[in-house]
Backbone bond lengths (Angstrom), bond angles and torsions (degrees), N, CA, C in turn:
res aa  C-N    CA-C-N  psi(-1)  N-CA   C-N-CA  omega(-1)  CA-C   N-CA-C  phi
1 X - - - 1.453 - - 1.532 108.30 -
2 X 1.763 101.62 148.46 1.757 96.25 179.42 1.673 113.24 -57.12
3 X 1.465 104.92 -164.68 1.537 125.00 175.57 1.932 83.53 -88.80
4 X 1.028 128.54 -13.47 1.174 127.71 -166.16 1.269 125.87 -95.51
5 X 1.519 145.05 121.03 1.383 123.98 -154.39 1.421 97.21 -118.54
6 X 1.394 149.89 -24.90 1.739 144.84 -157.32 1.364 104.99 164.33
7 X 1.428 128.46 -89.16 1.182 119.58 -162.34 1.432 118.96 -138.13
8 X 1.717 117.86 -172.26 1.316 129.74 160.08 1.613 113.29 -95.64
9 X 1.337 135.48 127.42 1.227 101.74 152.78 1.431 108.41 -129.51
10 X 1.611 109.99 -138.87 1.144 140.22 -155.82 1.674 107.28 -138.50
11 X 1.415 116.66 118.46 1.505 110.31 169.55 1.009 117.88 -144.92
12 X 1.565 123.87 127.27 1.238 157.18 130.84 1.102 138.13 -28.43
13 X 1.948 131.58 89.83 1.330 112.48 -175.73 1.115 107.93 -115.77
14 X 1.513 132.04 -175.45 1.621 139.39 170.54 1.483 100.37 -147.93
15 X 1.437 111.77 164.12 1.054 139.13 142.15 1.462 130.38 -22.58
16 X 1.261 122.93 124.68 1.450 108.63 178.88 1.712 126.16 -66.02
17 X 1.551 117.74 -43.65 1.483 97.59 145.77 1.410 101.83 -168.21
18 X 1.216 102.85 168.38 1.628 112.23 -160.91 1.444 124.12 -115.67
19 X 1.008 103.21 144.02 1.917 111.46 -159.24 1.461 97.60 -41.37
20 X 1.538 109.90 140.87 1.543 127.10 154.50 1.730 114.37 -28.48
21 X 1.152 100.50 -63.90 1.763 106.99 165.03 1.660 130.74 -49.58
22 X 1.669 106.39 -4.56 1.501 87.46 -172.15 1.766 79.99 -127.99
23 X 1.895 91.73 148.97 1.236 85.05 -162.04 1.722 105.65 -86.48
24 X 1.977 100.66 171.25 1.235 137.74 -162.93 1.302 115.69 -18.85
25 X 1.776 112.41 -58.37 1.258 135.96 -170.33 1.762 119.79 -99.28
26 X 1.182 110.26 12.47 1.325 113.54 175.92 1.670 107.57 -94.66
27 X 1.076 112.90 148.05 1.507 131.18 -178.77 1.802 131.94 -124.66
28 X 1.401 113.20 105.91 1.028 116.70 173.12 1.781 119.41 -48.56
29 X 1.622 114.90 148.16 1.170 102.62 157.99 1.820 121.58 -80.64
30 X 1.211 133.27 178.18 1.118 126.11 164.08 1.608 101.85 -108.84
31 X 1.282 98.97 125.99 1.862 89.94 178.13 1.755 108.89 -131.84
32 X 1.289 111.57 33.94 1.226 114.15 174.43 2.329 105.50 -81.32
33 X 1.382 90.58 -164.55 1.760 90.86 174.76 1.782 116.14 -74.52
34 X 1.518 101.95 146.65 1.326 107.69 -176.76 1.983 118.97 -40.86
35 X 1.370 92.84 137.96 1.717 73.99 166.03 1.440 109.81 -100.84
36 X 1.614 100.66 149.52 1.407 125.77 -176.98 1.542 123.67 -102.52
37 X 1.253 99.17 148.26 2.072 86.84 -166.72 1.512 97.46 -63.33
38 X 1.493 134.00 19.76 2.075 112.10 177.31 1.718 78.94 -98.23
39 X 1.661 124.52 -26.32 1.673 109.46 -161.39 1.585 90.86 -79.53
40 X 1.274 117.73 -48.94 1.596 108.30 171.29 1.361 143.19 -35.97
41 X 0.919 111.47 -66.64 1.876 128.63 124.93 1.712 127.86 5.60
42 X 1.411 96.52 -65.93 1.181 125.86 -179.21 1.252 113.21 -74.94
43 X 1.488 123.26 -55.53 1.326 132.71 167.19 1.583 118.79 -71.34
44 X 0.984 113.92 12.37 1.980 128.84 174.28 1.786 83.43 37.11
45 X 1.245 132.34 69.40 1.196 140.70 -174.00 1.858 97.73 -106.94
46 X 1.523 144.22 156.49 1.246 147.67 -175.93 1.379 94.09 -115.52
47 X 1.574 120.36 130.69 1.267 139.57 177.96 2.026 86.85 -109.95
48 X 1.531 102.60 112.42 1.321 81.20 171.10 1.453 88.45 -134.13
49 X 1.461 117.68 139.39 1.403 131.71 176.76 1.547 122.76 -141.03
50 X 1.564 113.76 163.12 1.631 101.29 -148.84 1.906 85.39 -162.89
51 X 1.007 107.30 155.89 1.578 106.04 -154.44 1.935 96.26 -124.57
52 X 1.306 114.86 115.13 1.265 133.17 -169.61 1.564 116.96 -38.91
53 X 1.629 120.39 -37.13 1.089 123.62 -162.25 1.304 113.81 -103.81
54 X 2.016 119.93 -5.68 1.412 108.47 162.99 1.434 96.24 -144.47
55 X 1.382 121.98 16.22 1.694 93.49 161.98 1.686 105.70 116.78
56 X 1.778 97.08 -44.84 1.549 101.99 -147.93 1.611 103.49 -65.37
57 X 1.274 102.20 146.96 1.486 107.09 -173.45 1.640 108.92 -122.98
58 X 1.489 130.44 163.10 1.439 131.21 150.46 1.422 111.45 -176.68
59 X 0.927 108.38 163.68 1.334 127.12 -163.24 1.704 109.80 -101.93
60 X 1.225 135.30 90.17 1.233 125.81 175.19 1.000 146.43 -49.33
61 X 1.117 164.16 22.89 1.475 166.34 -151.20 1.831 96.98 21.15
62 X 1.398 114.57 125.18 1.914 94.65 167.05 1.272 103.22 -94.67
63 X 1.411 122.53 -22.13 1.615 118.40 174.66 1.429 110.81 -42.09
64 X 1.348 126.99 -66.09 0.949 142.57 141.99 1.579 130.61 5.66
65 X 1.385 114.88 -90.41 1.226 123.99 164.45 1.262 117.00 -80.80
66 X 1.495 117.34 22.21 1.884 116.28 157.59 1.910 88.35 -88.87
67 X 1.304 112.64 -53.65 1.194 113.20 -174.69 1.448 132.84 -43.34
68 X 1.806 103.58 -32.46 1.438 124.53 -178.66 1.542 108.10 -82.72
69 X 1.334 118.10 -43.81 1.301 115.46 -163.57 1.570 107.28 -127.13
70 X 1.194 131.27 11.93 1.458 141.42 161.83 1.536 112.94 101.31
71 X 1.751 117.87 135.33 1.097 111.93 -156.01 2.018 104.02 -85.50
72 X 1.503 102.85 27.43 1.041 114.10 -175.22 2.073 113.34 -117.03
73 X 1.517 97.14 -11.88 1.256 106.15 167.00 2.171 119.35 -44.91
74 X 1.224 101.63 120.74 1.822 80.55 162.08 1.739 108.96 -92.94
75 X 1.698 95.48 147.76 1.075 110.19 -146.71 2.398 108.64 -65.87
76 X 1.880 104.01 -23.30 1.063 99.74 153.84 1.704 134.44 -98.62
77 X 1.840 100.92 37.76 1.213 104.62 151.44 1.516 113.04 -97.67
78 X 1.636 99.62 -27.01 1.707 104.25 -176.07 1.619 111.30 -64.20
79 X 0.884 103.41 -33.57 1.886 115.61 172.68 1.317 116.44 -58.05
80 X 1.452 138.07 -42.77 1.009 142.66 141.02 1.525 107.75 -13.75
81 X 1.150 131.06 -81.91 1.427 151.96 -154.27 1.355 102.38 -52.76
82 X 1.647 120.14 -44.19 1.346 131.62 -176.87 1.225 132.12 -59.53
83 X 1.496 116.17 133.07 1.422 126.45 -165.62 1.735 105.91 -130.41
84 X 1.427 112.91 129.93 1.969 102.57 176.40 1.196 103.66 -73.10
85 X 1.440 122.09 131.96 1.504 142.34 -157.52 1.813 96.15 -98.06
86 X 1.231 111.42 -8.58 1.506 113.33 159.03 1.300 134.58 -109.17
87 X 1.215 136.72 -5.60 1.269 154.43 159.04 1.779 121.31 -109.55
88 X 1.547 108.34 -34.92 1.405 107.61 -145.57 1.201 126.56 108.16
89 X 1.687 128.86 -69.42 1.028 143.48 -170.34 1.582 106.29 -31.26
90 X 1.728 87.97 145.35 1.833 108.75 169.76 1.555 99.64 -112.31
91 X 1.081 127.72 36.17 1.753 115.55 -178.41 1.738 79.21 -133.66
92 X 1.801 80.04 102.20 1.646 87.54 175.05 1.669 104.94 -151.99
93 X 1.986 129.05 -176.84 1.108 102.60 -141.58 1.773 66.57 -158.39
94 X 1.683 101.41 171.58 1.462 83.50 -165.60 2.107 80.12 -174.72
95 X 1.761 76.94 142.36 1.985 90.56 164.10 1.029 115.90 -133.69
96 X 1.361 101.91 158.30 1.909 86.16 169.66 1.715 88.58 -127.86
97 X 1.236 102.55 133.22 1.784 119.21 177.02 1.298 111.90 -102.80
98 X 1.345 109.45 132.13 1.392 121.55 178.12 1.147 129.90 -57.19
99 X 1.714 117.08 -21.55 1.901 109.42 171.02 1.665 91.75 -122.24
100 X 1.638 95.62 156.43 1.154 105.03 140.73 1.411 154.72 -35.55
101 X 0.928 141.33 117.86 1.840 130.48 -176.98 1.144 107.77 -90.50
C-alpha cells in the first residue's frame, strides 16, 4: 500500500459549549494545540471524510493511522498526505465527530 491512505480535507472545530447568553447558532473558534491522530485515537473521536469530485466517502480508523503515521502526527498534517483511493482526486472535505459509531 502507498505512503497514501484516502484524502485531503478540511476541519472545523468549536468549543465544547457556550454560555446560555450567547446565542444558539454562534460558534466559538478552538484555538488551543493541534489535534493529533494519538488525541483522536484517544478520544474514540470519527474522522469521517469524502472526496469532492466523486462522492466516495470512509471513515478511517485513527487508531490505525496513529499507528501508520505516528501518534504524534497533527491530524491536518495527516490530510495533506491523503489521496481518494477511487478517483485520485485531492479536492476533498473532512469532519471529525465527537462520538464513536
Amino acid at each position: 500500500m502507498s505512503d497514501r491512505y484516502f484524502l485531503s480535507a478540511r476541519i472545523t472545530t468549536t468549543s465544547h459549549h457556550a454560555p446560555a447568553s450567547e446565542d444558539v447558532g454562534t460558534m466559538n473558534s478552538y484555538s488551543g494545540p493541534p489535534m493529533t491522530l494519538g488525541n483522536a485515537a484517544s478520544a474514540r473521536v470519527r474522522l469521517i471524510v469524502w472526496c469532492k469530485a466523486c462522492q466516495h466517502q470512509v471513515e478511517p480508523d485513527p487508531a490505525e493511522q496513529a499507528e501508520r503515521y505516528g501518534v504524534e502526527m497533527p491530524v491536518l498534517d495527516w490530510r495533506e498526505r491523503l489521496v481518494c483511493s477511487k478517483c485520485g482526486g485531492r479536492h476533498i472535505d473532512m469532519v471529525v465527530s465527537g462520538t464513536e459509531r
